[in-house]
N, C-alpha and C positions, 0 to 999 in steps of 0.2 A: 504493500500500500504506500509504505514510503519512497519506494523509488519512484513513483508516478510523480510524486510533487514535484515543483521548481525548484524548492530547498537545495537539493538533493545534487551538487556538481559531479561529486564520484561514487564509487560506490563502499568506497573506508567510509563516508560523512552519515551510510544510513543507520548503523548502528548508534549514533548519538541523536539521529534522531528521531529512531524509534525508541528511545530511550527517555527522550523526552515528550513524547507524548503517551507513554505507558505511565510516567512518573507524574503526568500532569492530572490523570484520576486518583492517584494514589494523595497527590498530595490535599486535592479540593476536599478528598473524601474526609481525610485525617484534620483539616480545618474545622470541618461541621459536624464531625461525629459527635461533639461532646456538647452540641446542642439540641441533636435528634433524642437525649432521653429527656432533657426536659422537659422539652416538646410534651412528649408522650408521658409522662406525669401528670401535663396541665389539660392536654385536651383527648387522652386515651389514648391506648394502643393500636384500636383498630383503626383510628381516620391518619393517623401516624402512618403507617403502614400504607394503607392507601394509596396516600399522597406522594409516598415516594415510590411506590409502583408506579402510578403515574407518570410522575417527573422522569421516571426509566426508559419505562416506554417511550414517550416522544424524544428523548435526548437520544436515547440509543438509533429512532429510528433517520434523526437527523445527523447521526455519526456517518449511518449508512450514505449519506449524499455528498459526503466531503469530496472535493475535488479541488483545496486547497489545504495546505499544512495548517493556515492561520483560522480555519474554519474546523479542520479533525480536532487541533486542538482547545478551541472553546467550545464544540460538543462534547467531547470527551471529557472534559472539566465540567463541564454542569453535569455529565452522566454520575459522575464522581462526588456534586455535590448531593445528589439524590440517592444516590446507595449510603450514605452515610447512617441511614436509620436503619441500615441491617445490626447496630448493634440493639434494636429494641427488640427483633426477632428472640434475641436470649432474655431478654425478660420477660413475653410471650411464652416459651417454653418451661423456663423458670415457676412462673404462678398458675402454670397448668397440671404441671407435674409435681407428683408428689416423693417422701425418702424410697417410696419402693421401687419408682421408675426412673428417677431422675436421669441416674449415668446412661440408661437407655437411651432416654430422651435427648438430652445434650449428645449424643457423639450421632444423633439423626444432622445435626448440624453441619459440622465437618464433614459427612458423607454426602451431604446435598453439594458443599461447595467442592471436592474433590470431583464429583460427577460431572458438576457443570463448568469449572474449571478447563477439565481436560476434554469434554468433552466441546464444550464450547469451541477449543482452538482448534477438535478437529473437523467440527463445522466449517468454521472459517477458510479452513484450508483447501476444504473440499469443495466450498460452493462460491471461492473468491473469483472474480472474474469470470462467472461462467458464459461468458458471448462465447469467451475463448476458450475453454477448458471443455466446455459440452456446445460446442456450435453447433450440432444437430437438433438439440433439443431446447436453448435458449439463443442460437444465434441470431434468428428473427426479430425479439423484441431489444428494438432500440434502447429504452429507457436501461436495459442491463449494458450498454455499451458505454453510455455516457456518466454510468454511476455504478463500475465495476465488484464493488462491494458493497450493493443494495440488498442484495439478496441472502448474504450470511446476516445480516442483522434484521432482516425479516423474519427469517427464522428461525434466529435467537429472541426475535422481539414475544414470539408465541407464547414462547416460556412466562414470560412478565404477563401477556395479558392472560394465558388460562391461570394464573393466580392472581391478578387484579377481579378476575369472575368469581373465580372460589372466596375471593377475601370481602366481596361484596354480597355473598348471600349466603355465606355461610360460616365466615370467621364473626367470631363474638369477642366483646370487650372484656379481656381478662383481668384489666385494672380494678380493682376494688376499693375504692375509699373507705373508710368507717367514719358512718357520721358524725359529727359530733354531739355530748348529751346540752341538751339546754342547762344555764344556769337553773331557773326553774324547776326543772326537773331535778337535779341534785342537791337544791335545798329542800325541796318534800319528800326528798327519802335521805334526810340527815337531821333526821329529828332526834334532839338530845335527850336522852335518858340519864338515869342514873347508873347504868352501867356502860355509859358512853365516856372511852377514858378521855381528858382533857385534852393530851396531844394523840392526835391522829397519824399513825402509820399504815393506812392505807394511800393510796397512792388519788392523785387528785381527778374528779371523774367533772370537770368543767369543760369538757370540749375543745382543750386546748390541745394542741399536736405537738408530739414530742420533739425538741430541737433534732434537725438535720444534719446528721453527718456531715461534715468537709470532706474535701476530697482526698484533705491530707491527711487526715484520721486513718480514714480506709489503709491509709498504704502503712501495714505492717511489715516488720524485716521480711516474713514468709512472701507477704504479696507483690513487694519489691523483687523481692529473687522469683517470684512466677513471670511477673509482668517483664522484666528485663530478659527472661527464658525467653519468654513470647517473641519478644522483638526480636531478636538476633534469632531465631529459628521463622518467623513470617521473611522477615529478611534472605533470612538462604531459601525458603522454598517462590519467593519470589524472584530471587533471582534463578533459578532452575528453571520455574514456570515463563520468564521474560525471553530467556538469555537463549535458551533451544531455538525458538524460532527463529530470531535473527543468525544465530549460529549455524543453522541448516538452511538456512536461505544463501547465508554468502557462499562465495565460491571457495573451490581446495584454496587457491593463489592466495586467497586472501585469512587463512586461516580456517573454511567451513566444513560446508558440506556439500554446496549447490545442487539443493534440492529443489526441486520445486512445491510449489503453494499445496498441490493435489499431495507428493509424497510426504511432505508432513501432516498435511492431514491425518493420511494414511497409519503412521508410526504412532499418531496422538489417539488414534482412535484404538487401536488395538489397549496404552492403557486404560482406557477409560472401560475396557472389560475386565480389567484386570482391580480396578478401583472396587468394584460392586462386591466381589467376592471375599476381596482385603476387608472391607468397611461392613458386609454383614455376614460375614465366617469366620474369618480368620479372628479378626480385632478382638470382638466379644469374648473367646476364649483364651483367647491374649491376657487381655484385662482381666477377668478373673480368676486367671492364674498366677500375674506376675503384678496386678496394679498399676495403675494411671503411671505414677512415677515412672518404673523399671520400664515401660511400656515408650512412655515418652524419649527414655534415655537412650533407648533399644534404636527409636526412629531417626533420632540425629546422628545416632551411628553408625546405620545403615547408608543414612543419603548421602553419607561425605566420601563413598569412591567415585561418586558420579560426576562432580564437582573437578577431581583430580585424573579423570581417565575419559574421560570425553573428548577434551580435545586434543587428545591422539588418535582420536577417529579421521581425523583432516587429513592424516599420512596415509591412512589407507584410500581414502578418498581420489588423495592428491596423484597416488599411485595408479589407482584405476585410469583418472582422467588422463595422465600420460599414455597408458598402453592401447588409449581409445584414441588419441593425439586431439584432444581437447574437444569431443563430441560428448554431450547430456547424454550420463549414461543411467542415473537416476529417477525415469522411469519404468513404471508397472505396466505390461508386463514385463520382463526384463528381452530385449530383442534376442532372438535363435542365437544371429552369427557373431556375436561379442561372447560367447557361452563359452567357447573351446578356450577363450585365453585370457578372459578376465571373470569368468564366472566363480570360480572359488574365492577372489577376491572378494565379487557382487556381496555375494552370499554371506561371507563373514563380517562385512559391512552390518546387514542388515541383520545378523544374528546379535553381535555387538549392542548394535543400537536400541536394539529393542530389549536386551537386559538390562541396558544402563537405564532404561526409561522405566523399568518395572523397579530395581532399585531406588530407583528417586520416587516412584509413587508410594512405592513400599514403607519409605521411609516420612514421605508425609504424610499417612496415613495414620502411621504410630504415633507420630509427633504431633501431629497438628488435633486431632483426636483427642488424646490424651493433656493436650496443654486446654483445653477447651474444659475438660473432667476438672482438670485440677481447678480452675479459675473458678468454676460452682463450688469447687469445697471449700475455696478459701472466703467466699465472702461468707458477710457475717448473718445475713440475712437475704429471702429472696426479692425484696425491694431494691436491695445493692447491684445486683446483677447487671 
């Protein structure tokens, strides 16, 4: 997407700038998050919720029209400013659930974003540019020519609206107030007797609401070392989840893979089968054999060969394209007559690539999961969530 813009003189400049308009959701998101809960304090969870499906939907579907850098990236920043009430969703889940379901329920979470994650990107890559990728069957309609990437966020847009439907006639408001008692009311049932002692240690029932945590209350040494967990592990899996594509898109020369748009898709879509099994097989007996902790430990220590053995995948890459004398030989199917003398190369390319991708899922699955578990036991209440 980024090499279409003007930005864009060579093709070292597109990894800074796909960098900065990845960075540029992350960052609008991380501005507003921390006024998407009190939003959703003052006026409910579910018009909360709502409003930033909303906001999703048409930002997401006005990403799909960019055909400028300066335009991708102020959609994408508003898209960014409207996800930021994904964090009310865990308080949602939080006041619905109770001590017997909870961890259930919380790692429903992380499984929804590991799905749509991987799966998303391998939408993306499958339906980007389809005038050119499937010209039999969308090379007709113009408007896919002039707006290359209309169609993966059409079809990612779905997702948003069949839960913008479900959240409008069937999500209910999990917020609960407790009214307050009237003064009235708690002077005609504090009528003094003679066995009413003088000073009262019951607690005062005036309707008054108990002071409000700080924010800096909340952060105990435990929740300190959770939250600083978190960041440096969203950190590494967001960069695995950033850094692939632009790494598989550039060319050997340039350090990649020069894949195209369809084979990574291809590569992203195989884990995102591999996600569904991790997230409701595997994990659960993970967890309650070894614990959120040991669990979490397990997944940061898993994702870190992927990180350090990836890109020595570009030698074998870089090797292929030599013995091809610099012909795309990355895609499906793989052609007959390149077989006899770069197929075992092909081949462990893509044997390769595909375990380093199941390693890195593998490992956010444990971690990302598991840092989610912890962060419900540590607060102190489910109003804190």
């Amino acid at each position: 997407m980024v090499k279409g813009f003007d930005v864009v003189k060579n093709p070292q400049d597109v990894s800074f700038y796909a960098g900065l308009l990845l960075s540029s959701y992350a960052i609008s998101q991380a501005i507003t998050i921390m006024y998407w809960g009190p939003l959703s304090d003052r006026i409910g969870r579910r018009p909360t919720l709502l409003m930033g499906l909303t906001g999703d939907l048409a930002t997401f579907v006005l990403f799909g029209l960019s055909k400028s850098y300066k335009w991708a990236i102020i959609t994408r920043s508003l898209n960014g400013f409207f996800a930021g009430n994904s964090a009310v969703v865990k308080s949602v889940v939080a006041e619905i659930a109770d001590d017997t379901n909870r961890p259930r329920m919380m790692a429903l979470l992380p499984l929804m974003w590991n799905i749509g994650a991987v799966a998303g990107a391998a939408v993306g890559g499958l339906l980007a540019d389809p005038a050119n990728q499937y010209p039999s069957i969308f090379g007709r309609f113009d408007i896919l020519r002039t707006y290359p990437y209309l169609l993966p966020c059409l079809v990612g847009s779905l997702t948003t609206t069949f839960g913008l439907i479900v959240g409008l006639f069937k999500l209910k408001e999990t917020l609960v107030i407790e009214p307050a008692v009237p003064d009235v009311v708690a002077q005609e049932t504090s009528i003094a007797t003679e066995a009413t002692p003088l000073v009262s240690t019951a607690p005062q029932q005036h309707g008054e609401p108990l002071p409000a945590q700080s924010m800096l209350s909340l952060l105990t040494p435990t929740c300190k070392f959770v939250m600083a967990t978190n960041v440096l592990m969203c950190l590494a899996i967001a960069m695995g989840d950033q850094i692939y594509p632009i790494f598989a898109a550039s060319a050997p020369a340039d350090g990649g893979l020069g894949f195209s748009t369809r084979d990574i898709g291809i590569s992203l879509s195989i884990s995102s089968v591999a996600v569904l099994y991790l997230q409701l097989v595997a994990y659960p007996k993970l967890a309650h054999k070894y614990g959120a902790l040991t669990c979490c430990q397990m997944g940061l220590k898993i994702m870190t060969p992927f990180f350090f053995a990836m890109p020595f995948l570009s030698l074998l890459s870089s090797s292929i394209e030599n013995m091809i004398a610099g012909k795309t030989f990355t895609r499906l199917p793989m052609p007959t007559d390149w077989m006899s003398f770069v197929g075992f190369e092909y081949c462990m390319l893509w044997i390769l690539l595909i375990a380093l991708l199941l390693v890195r899922i593998t490992g956010n699955v444990l971690a990302f999961t598991s840092l989610n578990l912890l962060v419900s036991n540590i607060a102190p209440s489910k109003a804190m969530l």
